[in-house]
mmCIF file of the protein (N, C-alpha, C, O) and its ligand, coordinates in Angstrom:
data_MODEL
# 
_entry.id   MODEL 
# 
loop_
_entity.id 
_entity.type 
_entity.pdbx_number_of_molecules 
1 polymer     1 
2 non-polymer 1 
# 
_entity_poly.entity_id                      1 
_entity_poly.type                           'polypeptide(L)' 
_entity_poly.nstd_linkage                   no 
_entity_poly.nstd_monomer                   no 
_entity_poly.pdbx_seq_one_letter_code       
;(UNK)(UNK)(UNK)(UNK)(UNK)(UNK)(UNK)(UNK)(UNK)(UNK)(UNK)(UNK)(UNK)(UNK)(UNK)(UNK)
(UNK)(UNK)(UNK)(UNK)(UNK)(UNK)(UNK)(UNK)(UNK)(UNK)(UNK)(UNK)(UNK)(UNK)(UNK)(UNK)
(UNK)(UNK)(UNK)(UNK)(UNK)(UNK)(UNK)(UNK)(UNK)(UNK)(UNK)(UNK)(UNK)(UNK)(UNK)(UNK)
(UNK)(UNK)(UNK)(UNK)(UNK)
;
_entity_poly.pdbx_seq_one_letter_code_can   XXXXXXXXXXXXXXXXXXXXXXXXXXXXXXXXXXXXXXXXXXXXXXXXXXXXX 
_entity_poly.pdbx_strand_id                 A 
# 
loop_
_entity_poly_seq.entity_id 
_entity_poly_seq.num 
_entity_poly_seq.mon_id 
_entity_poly_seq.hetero 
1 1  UNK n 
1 2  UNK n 
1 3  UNK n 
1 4  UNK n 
1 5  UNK n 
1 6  UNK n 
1 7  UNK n 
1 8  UNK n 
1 9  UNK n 
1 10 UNK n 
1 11 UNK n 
1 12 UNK n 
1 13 UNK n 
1 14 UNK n 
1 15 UNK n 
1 16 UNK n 
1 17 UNK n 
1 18 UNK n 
1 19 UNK n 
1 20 UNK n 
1 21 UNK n 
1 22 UNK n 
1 23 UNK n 
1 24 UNK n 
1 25 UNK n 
1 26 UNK n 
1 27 UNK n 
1 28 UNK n 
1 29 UNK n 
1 30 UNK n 
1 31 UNK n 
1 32 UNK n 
1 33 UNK n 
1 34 UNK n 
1 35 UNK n 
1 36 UNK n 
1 37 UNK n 
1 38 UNK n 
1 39 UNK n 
1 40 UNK n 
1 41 UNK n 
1 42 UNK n 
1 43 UNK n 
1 44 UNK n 
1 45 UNK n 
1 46 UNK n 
1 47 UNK n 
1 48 UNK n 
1 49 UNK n 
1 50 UNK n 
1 51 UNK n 
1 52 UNK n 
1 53 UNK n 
# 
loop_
_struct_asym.id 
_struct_asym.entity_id 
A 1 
B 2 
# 
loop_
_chem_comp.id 
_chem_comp.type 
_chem_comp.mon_nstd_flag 
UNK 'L-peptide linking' . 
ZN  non-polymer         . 
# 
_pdbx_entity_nonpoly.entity_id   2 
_pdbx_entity_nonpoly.name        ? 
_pdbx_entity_nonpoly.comp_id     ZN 
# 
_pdbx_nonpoly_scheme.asym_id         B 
_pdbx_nonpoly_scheme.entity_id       2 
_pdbx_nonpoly_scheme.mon_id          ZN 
_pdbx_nonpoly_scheme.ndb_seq_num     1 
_pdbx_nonpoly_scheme.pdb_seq_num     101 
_pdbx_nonpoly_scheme.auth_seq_num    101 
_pdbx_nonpoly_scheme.pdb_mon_id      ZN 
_pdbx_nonpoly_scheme.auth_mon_id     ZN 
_pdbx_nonpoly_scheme.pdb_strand_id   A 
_pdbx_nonpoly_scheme.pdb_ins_code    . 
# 
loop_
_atom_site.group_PDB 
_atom_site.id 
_atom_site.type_symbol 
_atom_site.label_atom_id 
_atom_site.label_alt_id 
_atom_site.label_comp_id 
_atom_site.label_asym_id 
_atom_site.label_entity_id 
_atom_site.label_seq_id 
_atom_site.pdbx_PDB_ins_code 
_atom_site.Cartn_x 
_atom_site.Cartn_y 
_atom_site.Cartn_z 
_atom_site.occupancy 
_atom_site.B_iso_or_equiv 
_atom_site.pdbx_formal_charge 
_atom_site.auth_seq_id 
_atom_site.auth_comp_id 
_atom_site.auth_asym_id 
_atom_site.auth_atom_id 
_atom_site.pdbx_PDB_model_num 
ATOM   1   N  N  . UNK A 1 1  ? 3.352   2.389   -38.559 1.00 0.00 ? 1   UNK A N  1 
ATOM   2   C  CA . UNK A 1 1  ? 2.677   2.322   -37.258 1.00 0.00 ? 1   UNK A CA 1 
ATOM   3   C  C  . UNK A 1 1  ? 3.710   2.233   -36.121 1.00 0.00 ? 1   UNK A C  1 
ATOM   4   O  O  . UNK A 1 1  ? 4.575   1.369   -35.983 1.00 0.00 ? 1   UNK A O  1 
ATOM   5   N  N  . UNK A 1 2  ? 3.423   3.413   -35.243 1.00 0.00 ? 2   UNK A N  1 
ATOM   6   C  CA . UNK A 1 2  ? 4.263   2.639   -34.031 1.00 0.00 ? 2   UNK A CA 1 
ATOM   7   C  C  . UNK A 1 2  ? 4.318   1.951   -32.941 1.00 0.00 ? 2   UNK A C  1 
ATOM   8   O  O  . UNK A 1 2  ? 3.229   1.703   -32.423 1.00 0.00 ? 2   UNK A O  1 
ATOM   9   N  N  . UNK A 1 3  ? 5.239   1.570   -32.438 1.00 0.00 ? 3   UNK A N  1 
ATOM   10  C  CA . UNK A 1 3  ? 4.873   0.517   -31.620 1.00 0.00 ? 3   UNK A CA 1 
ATOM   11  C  C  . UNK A 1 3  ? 4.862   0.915   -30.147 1.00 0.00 ? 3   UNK A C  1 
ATOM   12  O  O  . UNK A 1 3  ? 5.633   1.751   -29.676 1.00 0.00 ? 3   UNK A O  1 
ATOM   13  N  N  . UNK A 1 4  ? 3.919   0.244   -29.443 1.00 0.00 ? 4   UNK A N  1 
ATOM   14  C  CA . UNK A 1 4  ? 3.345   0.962   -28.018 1.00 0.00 ? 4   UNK A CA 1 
ATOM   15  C  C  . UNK A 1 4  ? 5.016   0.878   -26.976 1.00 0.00 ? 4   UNK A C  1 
ATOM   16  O  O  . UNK A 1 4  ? 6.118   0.342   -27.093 1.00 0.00 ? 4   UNK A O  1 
ATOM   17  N  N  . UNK A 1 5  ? 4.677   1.298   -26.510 1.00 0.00 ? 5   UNK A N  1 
ATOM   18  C  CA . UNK A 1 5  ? 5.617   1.384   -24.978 1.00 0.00 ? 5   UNK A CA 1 
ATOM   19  C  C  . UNK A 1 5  ? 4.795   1.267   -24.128 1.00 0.00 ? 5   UNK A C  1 
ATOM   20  O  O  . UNK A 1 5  ? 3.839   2.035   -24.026 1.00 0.00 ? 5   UNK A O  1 
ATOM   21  N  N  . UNK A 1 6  ? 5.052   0.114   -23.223 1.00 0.00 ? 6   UNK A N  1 
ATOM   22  C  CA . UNK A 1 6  ? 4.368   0.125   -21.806 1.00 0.00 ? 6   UNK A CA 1 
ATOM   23  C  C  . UNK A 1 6  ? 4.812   0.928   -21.291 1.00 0.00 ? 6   UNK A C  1 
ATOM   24  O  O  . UNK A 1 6  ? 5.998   1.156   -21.532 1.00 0.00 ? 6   UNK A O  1 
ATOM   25  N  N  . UNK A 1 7  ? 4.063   1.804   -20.274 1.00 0.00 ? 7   UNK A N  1 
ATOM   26  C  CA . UNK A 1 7  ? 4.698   3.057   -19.526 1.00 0.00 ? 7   UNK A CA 1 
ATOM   27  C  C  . UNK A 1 7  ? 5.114   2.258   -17.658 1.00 0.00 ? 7   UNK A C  1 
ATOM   28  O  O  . UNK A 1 7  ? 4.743   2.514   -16.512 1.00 0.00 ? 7   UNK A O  1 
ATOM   29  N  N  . UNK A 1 8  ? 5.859   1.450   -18.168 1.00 0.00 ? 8   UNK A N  1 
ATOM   30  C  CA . UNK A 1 8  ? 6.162   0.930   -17.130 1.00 0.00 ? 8   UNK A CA 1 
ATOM   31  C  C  . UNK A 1 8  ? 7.014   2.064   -15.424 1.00 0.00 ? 8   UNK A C  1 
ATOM   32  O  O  . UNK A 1 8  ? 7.124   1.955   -14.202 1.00 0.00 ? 8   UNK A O  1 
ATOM   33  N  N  . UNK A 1 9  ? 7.409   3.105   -16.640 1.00 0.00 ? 9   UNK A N  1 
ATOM   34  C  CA . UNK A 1 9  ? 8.262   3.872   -15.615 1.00 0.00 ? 9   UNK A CA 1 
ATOM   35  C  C  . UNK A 1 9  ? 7.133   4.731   -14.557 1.00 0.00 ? 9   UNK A C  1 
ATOM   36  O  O  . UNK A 1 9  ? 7.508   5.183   -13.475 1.00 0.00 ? 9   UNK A O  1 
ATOM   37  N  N  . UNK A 1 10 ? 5.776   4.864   -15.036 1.00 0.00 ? 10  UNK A N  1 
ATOM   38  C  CA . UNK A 1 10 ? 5.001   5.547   -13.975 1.00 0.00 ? 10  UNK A CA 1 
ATOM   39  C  C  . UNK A 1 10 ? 4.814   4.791   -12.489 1.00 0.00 ? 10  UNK A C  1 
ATOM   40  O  O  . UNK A 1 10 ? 4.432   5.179   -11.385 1.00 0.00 ? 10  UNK A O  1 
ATOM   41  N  N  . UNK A 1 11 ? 5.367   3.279   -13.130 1.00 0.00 ? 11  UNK A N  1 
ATOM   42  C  CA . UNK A 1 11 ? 4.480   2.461   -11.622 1.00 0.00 ? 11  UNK A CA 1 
ATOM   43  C  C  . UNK A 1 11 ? 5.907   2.076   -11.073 1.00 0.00 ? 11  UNK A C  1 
ATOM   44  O  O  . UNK A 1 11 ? 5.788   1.485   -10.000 1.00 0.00 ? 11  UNK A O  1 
ATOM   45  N  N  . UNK A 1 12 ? 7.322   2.236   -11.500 1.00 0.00 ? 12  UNK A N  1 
ATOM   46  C  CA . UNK A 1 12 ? 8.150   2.247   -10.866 1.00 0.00 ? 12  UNK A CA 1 
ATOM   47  C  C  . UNK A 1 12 ? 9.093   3.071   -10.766 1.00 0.00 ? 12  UNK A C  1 
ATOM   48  O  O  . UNK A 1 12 ? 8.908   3.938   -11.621 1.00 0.00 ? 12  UNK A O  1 
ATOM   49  N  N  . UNK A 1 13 ? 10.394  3.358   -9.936  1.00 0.00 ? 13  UNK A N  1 
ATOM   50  C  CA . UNK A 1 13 ? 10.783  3.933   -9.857  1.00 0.00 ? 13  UNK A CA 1 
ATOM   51  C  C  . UNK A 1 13 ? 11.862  3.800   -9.537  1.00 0.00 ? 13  UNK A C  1 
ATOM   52  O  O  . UNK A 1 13 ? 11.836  4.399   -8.462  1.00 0.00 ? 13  UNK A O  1 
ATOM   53  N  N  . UNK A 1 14 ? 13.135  3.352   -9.687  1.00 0.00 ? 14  UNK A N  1 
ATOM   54  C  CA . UNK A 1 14 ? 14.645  3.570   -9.582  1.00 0.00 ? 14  UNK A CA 1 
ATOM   55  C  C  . UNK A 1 14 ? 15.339  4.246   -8.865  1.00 0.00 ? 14  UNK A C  1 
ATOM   56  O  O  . UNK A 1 14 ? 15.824  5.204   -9.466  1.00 0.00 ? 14  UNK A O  1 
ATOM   57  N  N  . UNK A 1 15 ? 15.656  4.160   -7.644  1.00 0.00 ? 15  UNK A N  1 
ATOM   58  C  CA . UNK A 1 15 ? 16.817  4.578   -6.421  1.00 0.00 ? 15  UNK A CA 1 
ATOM   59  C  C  . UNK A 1 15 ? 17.494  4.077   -6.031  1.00 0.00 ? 15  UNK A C  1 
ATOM   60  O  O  . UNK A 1 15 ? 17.117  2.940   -5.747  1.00 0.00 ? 15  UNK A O  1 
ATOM   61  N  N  . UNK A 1 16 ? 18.833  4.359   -5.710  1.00 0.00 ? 16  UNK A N  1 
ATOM   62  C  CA . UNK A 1 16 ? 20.019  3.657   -5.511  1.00 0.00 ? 16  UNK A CA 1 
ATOM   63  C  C  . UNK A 1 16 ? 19.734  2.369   -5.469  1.00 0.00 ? 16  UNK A C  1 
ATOM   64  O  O  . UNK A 1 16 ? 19.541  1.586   -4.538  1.00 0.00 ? 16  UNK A O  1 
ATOM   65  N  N  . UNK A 1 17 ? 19.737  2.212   -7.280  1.00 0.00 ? 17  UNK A N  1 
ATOM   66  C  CA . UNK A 1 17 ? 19.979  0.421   -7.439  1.00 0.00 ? 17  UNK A CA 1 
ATOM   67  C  C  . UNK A 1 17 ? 18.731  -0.487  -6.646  1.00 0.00 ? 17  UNK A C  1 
ATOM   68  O  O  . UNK A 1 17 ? 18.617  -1.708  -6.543  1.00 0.00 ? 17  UNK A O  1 
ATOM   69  N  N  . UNK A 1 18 ? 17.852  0.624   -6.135  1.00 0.00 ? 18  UNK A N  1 
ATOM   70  C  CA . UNK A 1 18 ? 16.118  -0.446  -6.064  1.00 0.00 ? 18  UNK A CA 1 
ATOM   71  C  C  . UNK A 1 18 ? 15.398  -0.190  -6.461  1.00 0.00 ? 18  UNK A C  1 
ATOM   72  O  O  . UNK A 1 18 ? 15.288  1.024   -6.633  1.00 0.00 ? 18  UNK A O  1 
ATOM   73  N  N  . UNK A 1 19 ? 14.550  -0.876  -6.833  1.00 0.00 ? 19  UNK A N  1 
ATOM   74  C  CA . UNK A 1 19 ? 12.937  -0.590  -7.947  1.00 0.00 ? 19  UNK A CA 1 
ATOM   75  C  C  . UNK A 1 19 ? 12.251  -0.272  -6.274  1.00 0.00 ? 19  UNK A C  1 
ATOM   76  O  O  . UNK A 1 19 ? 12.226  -0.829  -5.177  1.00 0.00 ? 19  UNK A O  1 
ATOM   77  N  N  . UNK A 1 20 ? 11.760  0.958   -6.905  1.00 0.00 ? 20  UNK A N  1 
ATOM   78  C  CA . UNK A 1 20 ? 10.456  1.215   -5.174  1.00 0.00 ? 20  UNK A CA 1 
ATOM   79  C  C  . UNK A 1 20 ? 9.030   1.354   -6.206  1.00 0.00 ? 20  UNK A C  1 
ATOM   80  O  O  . UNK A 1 20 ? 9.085   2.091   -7.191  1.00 0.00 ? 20  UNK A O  1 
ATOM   81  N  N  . UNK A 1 21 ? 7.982   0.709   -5.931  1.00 0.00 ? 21  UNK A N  1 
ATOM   82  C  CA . UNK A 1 21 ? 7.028   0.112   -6.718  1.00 0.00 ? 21  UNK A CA 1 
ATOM   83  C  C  . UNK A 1 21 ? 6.004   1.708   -5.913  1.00 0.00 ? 21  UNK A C  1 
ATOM   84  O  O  . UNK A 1 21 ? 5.569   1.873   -4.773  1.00 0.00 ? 21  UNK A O  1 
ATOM   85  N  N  . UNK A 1 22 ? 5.974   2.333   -6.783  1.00 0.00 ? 22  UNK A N  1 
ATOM   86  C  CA . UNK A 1 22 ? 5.218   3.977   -6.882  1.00 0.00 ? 22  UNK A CA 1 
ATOM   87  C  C  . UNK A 1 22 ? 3.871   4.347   -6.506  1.00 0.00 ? 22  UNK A C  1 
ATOM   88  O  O  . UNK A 1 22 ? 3.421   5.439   -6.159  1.00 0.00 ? 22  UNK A O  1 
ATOM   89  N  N  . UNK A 1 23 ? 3.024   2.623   -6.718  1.00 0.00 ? 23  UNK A N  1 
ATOM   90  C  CA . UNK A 1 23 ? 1.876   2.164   -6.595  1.00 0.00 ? 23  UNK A CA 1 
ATOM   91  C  C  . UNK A 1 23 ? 1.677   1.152   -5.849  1.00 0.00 ? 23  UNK A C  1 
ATOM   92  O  O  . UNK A 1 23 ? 2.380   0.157   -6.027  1.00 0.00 ? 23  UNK A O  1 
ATOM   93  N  N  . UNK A 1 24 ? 0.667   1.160   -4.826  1.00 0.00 ? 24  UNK A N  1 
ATOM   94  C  CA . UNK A 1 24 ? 0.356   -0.629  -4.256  1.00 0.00 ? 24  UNK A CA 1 
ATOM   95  C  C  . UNK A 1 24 ? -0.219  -1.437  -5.059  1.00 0.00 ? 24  UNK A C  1 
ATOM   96  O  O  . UNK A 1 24 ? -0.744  -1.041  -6.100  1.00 0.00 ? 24  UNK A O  1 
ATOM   97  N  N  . UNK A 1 25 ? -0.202  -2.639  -4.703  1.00 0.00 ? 25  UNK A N  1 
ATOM   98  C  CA . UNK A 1 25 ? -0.826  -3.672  -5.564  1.00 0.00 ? 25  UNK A CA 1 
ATOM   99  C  C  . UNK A 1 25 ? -2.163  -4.107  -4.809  1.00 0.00 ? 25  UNK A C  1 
ATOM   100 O  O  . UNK A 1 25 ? -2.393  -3.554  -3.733  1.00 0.00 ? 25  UNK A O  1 
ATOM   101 N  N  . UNK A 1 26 ? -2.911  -4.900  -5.214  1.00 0.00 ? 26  UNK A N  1 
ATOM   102 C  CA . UNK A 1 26 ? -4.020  -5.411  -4.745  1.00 0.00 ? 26  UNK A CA 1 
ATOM   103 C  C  . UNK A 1 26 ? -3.422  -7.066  -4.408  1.00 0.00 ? 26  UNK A C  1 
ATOM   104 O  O  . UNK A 1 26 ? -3.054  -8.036  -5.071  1.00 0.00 ? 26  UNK A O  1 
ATOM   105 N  N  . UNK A 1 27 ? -3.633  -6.589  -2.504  1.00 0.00 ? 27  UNK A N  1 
ATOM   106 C  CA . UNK A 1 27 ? -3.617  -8.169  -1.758  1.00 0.00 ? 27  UNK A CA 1 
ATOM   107 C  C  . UNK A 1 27 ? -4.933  -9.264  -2.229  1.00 0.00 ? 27  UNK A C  1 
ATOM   108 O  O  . UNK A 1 27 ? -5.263  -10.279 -1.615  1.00 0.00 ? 27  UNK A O  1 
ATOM   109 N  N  . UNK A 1 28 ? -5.367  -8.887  -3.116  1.00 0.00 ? 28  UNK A N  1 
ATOM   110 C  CA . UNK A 1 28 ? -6.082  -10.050 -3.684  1.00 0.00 ? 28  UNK A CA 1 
ATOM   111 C  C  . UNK A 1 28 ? -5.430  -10.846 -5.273  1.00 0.00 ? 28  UNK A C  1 
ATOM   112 O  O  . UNK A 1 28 ? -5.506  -12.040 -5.563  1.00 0.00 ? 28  UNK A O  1 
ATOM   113 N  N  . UNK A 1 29 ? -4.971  -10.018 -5.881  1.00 0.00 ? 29  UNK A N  1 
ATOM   114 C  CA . UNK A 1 29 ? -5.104  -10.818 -6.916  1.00 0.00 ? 29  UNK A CA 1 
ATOM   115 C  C  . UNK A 1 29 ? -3.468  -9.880  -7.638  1.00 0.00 ? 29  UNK A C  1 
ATOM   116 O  O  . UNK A 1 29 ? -2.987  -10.145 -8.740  1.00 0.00 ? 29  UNK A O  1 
ATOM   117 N  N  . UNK A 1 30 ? -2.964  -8.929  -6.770  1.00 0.00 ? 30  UNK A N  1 
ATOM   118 C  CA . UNK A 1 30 ? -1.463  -8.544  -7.079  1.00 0.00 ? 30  UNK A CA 1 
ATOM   119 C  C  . UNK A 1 30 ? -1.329  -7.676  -8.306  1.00 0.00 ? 30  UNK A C  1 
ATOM   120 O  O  . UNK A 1 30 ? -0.250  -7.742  -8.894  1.00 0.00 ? 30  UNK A O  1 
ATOM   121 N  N  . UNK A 1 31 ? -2.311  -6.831  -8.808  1.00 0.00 ? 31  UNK A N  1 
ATOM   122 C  CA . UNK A 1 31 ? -2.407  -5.793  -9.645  1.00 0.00 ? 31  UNK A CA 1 
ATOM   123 C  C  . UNK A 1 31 ? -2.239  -4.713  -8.981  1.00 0.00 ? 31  UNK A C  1 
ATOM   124 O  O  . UNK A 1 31 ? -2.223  -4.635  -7.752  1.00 0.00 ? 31  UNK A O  1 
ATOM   125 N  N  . UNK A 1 32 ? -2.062  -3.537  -10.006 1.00 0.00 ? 32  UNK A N  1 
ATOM   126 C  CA . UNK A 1 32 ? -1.950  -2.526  -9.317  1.00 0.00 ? 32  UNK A CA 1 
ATOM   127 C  C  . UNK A 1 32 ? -2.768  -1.825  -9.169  1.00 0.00 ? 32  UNK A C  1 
ATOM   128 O  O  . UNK A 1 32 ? -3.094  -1.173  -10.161 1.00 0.00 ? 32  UNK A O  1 
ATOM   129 N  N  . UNK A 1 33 ? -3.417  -1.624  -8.056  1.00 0.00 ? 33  UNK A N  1 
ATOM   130 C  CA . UNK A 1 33 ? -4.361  -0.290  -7.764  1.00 0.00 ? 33  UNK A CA 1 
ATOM   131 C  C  . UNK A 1 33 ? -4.493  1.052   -8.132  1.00 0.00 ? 33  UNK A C  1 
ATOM   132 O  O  . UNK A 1 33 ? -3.524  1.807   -8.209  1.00 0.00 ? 33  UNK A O  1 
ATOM   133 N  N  . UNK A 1 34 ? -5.813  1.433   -8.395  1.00 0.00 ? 34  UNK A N  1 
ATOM   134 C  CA . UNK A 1 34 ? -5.611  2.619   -9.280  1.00 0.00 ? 34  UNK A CA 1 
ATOM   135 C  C  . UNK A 1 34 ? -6.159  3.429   -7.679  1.00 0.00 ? 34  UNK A C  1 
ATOM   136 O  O  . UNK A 1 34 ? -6.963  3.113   -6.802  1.00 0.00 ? 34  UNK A O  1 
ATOM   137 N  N  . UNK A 1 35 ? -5.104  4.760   -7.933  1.00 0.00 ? 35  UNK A N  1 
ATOM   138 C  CA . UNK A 1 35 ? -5.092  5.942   -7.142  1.00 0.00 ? 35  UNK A CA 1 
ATOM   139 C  C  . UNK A 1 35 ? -6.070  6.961   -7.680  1.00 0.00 ? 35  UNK A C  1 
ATOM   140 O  O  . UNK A 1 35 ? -6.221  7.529   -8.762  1.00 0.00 ? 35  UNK A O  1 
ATOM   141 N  N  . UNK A 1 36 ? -6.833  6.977   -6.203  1.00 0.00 ? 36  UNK A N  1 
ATOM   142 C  CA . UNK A 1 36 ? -8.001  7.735   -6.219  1.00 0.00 ? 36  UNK A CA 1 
ATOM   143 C  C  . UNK A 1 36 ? -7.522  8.754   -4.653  1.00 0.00 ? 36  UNK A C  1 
ATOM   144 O  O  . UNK A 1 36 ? -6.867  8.496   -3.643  1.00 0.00 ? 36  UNK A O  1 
ATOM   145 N  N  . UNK A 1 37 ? -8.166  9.809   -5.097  1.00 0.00 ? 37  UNK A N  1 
ATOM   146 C  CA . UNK A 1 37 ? -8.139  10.888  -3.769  1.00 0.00 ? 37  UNK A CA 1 
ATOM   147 C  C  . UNK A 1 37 ? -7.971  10.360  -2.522  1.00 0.00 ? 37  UNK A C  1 
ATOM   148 O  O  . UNK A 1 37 ? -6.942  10.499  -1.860  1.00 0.00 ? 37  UNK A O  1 
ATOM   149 N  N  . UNK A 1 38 ? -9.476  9.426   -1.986  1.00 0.00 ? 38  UNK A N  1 
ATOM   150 C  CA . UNK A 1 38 ? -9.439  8.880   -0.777  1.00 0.00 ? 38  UNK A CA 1 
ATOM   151 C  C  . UNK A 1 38 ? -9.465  6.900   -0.665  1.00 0.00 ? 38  UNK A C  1 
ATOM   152 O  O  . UNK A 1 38 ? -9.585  6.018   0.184   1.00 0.00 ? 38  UNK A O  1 
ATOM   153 N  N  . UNK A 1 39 ? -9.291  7.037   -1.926  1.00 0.00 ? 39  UNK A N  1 
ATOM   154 C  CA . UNK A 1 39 ? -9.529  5.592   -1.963  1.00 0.00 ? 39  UNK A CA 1 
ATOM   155 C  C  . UNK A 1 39 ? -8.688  4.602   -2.985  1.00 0.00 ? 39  UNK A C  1 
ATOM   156 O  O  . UNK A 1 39 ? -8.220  5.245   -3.925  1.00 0.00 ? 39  UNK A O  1 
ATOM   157 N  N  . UNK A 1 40 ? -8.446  3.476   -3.016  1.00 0.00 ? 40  UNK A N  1 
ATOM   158 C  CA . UNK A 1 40 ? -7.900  2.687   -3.989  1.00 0.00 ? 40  UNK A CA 1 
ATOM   159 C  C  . UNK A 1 40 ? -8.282  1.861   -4.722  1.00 0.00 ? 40  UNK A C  1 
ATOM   160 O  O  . UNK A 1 40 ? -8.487  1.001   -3.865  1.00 0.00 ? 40  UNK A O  1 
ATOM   161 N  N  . UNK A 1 41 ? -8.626  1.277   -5.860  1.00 0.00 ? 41  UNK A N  1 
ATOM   162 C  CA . UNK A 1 41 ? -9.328  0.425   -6.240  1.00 0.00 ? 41  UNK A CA 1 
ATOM   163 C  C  . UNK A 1 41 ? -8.506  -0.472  -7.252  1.00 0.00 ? 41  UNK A C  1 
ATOM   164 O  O  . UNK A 1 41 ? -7.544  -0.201  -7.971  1.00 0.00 ? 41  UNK A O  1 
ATOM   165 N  N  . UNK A 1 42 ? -9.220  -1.629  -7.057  1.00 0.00 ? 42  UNK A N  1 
ATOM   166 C  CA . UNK A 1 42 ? -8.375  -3.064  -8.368  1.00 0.00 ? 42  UNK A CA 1 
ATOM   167 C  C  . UNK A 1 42 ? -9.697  -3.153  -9.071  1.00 0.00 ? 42  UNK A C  1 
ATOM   168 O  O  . UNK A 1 42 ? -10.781 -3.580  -8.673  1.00 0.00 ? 42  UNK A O  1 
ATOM   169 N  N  . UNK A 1 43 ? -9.243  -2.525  -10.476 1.00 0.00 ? 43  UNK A N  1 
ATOM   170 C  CA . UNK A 1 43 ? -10.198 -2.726  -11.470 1.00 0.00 ? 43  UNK A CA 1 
ATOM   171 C  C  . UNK A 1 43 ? -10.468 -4.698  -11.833 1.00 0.00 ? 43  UNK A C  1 
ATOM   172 O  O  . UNK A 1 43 ? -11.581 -5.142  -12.112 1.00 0.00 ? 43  UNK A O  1 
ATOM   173 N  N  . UNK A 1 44 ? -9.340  -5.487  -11.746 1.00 0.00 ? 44  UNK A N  1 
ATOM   174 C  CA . UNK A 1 44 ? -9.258  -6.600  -12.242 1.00 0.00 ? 44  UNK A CA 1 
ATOM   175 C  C  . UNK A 1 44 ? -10.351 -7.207  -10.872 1.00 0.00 ? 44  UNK A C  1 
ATOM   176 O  O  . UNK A 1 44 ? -11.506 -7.390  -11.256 1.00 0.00 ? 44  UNK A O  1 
ATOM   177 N  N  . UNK A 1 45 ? -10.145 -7.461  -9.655  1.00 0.00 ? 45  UNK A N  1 
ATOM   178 C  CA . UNK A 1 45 ? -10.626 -7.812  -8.405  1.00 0.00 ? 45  UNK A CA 1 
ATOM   179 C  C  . UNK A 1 45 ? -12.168 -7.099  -8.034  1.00 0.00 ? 45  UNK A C  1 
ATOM   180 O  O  . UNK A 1 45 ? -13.193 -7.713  -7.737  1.00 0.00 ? 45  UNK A O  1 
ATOM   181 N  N  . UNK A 1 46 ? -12.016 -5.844  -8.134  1.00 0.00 ? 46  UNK A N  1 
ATOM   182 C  CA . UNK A 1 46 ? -13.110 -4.646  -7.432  1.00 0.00 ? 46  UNK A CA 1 
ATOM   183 C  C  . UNK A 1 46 ? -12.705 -4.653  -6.243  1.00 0.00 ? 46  UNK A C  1 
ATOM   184 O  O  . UNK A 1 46 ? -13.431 -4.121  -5.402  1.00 0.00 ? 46  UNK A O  1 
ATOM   185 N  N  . UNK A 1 47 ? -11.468 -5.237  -5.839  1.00 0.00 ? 47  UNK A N  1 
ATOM   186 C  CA . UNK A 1 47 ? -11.383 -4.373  -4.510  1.00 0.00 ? 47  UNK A CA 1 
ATOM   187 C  C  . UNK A 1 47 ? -10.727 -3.151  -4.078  1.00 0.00 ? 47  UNK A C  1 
ATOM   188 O  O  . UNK A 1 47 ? -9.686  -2.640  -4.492  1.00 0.00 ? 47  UNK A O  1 
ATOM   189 N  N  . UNK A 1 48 ? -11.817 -2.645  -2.842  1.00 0.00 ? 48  UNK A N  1 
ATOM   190 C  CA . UNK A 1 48 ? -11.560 -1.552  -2.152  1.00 0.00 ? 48  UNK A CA 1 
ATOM   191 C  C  . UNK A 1 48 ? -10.788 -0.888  -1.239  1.00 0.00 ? 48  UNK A C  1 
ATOM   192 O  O  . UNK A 1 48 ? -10.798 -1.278  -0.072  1.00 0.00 ? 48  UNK A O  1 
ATOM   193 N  N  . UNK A 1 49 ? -10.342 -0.264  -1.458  1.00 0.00 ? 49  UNK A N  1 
ATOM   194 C  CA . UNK A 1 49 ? -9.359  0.205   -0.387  1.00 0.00 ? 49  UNK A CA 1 
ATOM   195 C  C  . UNK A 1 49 ? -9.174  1.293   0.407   1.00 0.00 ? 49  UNK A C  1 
ATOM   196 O  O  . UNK A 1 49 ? -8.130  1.844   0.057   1.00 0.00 ? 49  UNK A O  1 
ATOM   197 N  N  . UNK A 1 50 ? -9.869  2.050   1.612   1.00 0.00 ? 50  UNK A N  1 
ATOM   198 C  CA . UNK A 1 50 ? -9.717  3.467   1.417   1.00 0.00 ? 50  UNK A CA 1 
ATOM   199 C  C  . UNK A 1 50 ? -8.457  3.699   2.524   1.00 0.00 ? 50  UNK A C  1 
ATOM   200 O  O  . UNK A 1 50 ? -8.019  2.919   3.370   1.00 0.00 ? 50  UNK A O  1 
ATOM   201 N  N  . UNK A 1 51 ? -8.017  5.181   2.158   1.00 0.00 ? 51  UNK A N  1 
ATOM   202 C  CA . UNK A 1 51 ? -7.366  5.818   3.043   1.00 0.00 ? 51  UNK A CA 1 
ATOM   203 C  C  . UNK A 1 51 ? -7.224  6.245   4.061   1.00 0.00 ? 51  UNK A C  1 
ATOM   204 O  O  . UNK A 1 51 ? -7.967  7.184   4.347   1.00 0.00 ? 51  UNK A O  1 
ATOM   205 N  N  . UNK A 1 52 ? -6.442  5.887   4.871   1.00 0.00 ? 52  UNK A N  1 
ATOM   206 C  CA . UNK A 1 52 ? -6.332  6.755   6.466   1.00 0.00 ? 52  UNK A CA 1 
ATOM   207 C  C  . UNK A 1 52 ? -5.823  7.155   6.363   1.00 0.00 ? 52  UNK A C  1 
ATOM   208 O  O  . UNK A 1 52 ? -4.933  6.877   5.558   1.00 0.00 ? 52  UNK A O  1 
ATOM   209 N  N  . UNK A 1 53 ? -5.851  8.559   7.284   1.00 0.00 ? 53  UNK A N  1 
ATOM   210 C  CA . UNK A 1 53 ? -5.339  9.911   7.319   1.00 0.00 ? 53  UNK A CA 1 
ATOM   211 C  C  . UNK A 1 53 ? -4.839  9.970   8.227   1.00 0.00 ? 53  UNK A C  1 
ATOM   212 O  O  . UNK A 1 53 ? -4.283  11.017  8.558   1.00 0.00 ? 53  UNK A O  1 
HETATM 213 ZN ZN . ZN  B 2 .  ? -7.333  -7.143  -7.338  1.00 0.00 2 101 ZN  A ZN 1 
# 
């Protein structure tokens, strides 16, 4: 069986020697928000977030 890998590298990202975090987090409860077209959402919270353009 093998063993999982968190895919940690999708939500960050490595540039000159700084982690730039790829994704926002949720100002409620500091997860990461899942990316939607116009909107953002914290599955853990339910909160909402939408986009300005
Ligand atoms: Zn949340």
């Amino acid at each position: 069986m093998k063993h999982k890998t968190v895919q940690i590298h999708k939500l960050y990202k490595i540039e000159n020697d700084k982690i730039i975090r790829l994704r926002k987090l949720c100002p409620k409860c500091g997860s990461f928000l899942g990316e939607h077209k116009n909107r953002r959402y914290c599955g853990k919270c339910h909160y909402l977030e939408f986009k300005t353009q």
